[in-house]
Structure formats: C-alpha cells, structure tokens
N, CA and C of each residue as an Amber inpcrd file, in Angstrom:
protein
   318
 106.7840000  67.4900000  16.4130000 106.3440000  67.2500000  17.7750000
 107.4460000  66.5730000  18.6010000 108.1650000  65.4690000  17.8330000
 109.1240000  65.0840000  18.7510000 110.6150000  66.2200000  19.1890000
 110.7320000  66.8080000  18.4540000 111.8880000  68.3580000  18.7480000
 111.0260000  69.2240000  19.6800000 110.1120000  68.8180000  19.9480000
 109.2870000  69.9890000  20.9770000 109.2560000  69.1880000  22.3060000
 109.2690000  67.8590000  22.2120000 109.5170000  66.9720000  23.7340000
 110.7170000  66.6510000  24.0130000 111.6530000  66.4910000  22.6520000
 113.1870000  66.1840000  23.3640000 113.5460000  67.7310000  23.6980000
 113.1760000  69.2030000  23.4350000 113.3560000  70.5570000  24.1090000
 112.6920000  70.1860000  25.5790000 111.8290000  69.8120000  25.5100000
 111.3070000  70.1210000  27.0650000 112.2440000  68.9680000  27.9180000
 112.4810000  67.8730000  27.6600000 113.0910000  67.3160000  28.4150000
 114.5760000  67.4440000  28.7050000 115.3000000  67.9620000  27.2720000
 116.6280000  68.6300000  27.9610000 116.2330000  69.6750000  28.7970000
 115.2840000  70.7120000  28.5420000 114.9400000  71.5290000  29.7260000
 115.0130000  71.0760000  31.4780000 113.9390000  70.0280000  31.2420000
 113.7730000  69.7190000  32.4010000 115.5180000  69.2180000  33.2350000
 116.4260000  68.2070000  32.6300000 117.5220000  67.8410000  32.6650000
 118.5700000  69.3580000  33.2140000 118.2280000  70.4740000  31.9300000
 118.7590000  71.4470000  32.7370000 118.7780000  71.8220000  34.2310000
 117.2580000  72.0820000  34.0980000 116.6530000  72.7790000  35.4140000
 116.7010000  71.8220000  36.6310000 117.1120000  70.5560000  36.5890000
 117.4470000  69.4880000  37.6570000 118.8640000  69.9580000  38.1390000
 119.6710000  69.8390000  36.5640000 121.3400000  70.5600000  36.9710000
 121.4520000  71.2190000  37.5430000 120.6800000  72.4350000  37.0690000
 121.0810000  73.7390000  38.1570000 120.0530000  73.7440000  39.5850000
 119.0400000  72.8950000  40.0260000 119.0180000  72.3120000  41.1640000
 119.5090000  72.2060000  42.1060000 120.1840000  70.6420000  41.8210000
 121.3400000  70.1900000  42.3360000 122.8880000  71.0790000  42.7180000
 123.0680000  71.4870000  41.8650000 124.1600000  72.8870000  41.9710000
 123.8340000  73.6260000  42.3190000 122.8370000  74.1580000  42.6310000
 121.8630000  75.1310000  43.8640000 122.0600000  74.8860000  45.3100000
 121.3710000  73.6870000  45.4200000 121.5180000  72.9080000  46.6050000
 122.8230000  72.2590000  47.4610000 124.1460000  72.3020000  46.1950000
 125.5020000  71.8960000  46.8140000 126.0950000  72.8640000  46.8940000
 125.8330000  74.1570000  46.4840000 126.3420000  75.5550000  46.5400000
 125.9380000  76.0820000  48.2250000 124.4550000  75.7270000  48.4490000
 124.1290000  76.4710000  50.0560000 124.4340000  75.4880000  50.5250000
 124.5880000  74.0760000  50.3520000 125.4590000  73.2290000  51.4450000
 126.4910000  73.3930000  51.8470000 127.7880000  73.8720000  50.8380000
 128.5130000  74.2470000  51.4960000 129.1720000  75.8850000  52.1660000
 128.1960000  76.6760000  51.4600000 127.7200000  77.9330000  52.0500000
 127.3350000  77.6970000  53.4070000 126.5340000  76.3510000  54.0860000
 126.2670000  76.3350000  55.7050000 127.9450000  75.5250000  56.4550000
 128.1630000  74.9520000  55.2960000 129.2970000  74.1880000  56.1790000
 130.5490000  75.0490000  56.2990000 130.4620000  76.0610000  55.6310000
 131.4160000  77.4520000  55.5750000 130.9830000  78.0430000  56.9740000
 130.2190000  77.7570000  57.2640000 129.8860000  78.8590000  58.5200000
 129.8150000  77.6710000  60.2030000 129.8800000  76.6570000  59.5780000
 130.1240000  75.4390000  60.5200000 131.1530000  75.5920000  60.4720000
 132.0690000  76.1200000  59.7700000 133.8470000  75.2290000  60.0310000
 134.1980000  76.3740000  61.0330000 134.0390000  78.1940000  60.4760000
 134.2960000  79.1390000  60.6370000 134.1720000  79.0070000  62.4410000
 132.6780000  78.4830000  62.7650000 132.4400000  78.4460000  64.0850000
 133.3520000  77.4150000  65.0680000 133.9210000  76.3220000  64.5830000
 134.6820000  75.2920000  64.8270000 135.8270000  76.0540000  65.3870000
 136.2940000  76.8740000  64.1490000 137.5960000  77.1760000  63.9520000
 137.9120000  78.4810000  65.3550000 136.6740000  79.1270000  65.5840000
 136.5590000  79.9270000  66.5140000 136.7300000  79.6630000  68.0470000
 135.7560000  78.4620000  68.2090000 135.6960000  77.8840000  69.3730000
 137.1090000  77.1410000  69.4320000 138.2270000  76.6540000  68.8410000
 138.9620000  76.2430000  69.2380000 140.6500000  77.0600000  69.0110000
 140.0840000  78.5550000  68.8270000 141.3380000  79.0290000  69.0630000
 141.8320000  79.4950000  70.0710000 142.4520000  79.9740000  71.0960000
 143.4100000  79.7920000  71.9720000 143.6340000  81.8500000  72.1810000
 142.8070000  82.3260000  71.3630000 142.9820000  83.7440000  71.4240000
 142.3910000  84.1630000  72.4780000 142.4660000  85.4780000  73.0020000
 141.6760000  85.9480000  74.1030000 140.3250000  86.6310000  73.5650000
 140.5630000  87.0980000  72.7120000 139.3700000  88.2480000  72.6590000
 138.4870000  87.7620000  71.1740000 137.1900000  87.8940000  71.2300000
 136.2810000  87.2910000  70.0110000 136.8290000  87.7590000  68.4560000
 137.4760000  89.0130000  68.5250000 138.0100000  89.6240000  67.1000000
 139.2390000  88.7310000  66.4060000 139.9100000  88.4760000  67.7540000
 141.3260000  87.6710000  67.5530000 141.0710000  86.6070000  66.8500000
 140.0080000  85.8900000  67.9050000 139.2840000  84.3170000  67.6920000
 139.1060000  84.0220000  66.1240000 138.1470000  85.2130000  65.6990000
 137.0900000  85.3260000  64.2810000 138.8270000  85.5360000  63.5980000
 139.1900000  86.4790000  63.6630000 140.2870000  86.4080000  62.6110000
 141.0310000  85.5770000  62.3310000 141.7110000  84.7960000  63.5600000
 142.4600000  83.6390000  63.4960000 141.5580000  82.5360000  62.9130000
 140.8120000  82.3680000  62.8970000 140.1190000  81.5640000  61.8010000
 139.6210000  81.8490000  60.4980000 139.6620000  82.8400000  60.0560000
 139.3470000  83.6540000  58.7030000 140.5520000  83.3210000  58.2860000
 142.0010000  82.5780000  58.7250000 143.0520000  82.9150000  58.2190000
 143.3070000  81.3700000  58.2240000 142.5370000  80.7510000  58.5420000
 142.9320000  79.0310000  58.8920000 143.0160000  78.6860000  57.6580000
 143.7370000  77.6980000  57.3100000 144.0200000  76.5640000  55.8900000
 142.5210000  76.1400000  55.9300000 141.8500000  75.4860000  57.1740000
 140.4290000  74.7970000  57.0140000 139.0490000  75.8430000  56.4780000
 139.3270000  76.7210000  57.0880000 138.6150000  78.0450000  56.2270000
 138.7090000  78.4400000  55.3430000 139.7530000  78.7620000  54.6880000
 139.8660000  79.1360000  53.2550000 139.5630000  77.8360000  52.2960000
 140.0530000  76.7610000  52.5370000 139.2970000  75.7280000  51.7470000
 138.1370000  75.7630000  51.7280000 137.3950000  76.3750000  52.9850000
 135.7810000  75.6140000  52.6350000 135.1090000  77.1060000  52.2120000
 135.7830000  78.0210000  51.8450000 135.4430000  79.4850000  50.9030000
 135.5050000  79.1800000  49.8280000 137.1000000  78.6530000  49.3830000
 137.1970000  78.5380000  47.9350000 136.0260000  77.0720000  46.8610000
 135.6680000  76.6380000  48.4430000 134.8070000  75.3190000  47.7050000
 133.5000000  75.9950000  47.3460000 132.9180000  76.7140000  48.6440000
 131.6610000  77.4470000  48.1180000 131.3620000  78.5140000  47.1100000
 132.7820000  79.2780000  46.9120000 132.4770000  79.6230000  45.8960000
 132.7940000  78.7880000  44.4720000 133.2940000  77.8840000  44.4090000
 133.5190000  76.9360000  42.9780000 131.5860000  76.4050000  42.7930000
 131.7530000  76.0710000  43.9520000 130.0020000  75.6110000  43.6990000
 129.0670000  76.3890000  43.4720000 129.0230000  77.5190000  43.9650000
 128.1090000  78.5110000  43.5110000 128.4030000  79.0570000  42.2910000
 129.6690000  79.5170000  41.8290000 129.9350000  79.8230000  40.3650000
 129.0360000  78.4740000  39.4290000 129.1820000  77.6000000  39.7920000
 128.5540000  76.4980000  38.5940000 127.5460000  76.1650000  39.1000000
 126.5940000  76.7470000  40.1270000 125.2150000  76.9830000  40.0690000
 124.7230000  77.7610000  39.5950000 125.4500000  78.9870000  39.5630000
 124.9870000  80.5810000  38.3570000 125.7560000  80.1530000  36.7650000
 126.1820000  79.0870000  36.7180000 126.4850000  78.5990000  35.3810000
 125.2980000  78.0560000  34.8180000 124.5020000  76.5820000  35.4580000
 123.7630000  76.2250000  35.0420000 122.4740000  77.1720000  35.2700000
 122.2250000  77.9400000  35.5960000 121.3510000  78.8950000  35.7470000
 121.0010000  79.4000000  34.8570000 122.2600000  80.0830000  34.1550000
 122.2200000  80.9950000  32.9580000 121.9380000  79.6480000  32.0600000
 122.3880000  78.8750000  31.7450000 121.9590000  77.7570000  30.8510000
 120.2340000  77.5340000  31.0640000 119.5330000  77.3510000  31.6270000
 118.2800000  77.4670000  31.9900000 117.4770000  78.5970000  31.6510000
 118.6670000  79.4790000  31.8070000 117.4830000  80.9130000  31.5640000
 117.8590000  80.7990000  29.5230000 118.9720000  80.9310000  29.0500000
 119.1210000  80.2910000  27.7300000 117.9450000  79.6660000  26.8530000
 118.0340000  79.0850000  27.5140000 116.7530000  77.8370000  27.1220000
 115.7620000  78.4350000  26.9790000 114.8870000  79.3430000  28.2470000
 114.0230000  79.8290000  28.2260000 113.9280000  81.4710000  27.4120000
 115.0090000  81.6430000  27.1540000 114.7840000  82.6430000  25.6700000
 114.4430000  82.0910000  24.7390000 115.0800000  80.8820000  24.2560000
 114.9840000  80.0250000  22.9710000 113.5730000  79.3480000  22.8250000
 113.3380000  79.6050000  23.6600000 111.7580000  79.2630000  23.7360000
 110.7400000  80.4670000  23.3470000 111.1640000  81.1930000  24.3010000
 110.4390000  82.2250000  24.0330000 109.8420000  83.1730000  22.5100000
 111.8430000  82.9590000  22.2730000 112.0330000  83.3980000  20.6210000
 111.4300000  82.5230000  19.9990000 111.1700000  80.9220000  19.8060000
 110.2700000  80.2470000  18.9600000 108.7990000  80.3210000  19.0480000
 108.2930000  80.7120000  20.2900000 106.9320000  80.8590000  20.2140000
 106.2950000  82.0690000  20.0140000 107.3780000  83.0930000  19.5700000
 107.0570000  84.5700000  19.3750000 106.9930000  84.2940000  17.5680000
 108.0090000  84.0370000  16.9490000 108.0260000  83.0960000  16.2360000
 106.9630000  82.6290000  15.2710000 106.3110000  81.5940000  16.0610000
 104.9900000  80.6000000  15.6280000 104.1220000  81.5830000  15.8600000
 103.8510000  82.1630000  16.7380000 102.4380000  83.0370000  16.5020000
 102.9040000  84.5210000  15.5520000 104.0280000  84.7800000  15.4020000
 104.0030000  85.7990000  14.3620000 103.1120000  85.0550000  13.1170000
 103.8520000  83.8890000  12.7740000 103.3910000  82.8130000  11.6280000
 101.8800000  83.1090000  11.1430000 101.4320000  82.6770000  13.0720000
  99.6340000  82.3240000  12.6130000  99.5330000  83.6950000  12.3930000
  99.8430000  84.8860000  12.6430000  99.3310000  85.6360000  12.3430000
  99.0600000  86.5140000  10.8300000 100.5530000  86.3830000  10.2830000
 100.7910000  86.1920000   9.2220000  99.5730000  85.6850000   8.0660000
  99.3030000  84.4660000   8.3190000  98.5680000  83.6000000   8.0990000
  96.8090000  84.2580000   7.9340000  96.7020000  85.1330000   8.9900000
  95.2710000  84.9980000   8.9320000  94.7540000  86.2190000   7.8890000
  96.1720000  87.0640000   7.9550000  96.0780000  88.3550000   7.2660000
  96.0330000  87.9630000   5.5780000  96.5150000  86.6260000   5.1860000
  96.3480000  86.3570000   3.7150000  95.4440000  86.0730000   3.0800000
C-alpha cells in the first residue's frame, strides 16, 4: 500500500511539473508576440511587411523564439513523463486484475 501512495504522489509531483512548464511555455509564447508587436511599432520602415520583417530579424525577437521554444520543448518533456507514468499504471492494473482473474478460474 505504501508503493501505491508514494506512485500517486510522484504522479501528482509529475503532473504539477509539467503544469508549470505548460504555463511558462504559453507565457512566453504571449510575450513572443508582445515583443514582435513592440518591435513593429518601433521600426522606422514604411510599409507593414517591412515593419513585420524587420522585426522577425531583431536580436530581441529571436531571443524571445528561441526561449519559447526551450520552454515548450520541456513542457512536451514533462508531458511525456506523465503520460509514462500513466502507462505504468495502466500496465499494473491490467496486471492485478489479470491476477484476480486467474484466481477465480482455480
């Protein structure tokens, strides 16, 4: 019984992780699109294509791409760790009731 509550509670521990790494992944997924707009409104181009590009090309833009995607990669990290879990579960309780079944046939 106690390997069946310290499973659920690393579970739970998981599923907080990948949470949190959920939640800092679309944070900076919105602040990607805050900078992008920043970067727009203060370029000096004439025409909206120029604008958008000249900021697709900014140092401040590409940092805040390469951040959202680092964060989202290790939100689909702990994800798959979660879903893990929930095979290993699955496989033990397929498992235990093979058992009882086993069991009733003797």
């Amino acid at each position: 019984m106690n390997d069946k509550a310290d499973f659920t509670e690393r579970y739970r521990l998981a599923h907080d992780d990948w949470a949190e790494k959920d939640g800092e992944a679309d944070r900076l997924e919105e602040m990607k699109k805050i900078i992008f707009s920043e970067l727009v409104n203060q370029s000096e181009e004439k025409t909206a294509a120029k604008a958008e590009h000249w900021a697709r090309c900014h140092e401040r833009y590409r940092l805040a791409v390469d951040e959202a995607v680092k964060a989202k990669t290790a939100a689909n990290i702990a994800r798959a760790e979660v879903k893990a879990m929930e095979m290993k579960f699955e496989r033990w309780r397929t498992m235990e009731s093979t058992k009882r079944a086993e069991m009733t046939l003797r």
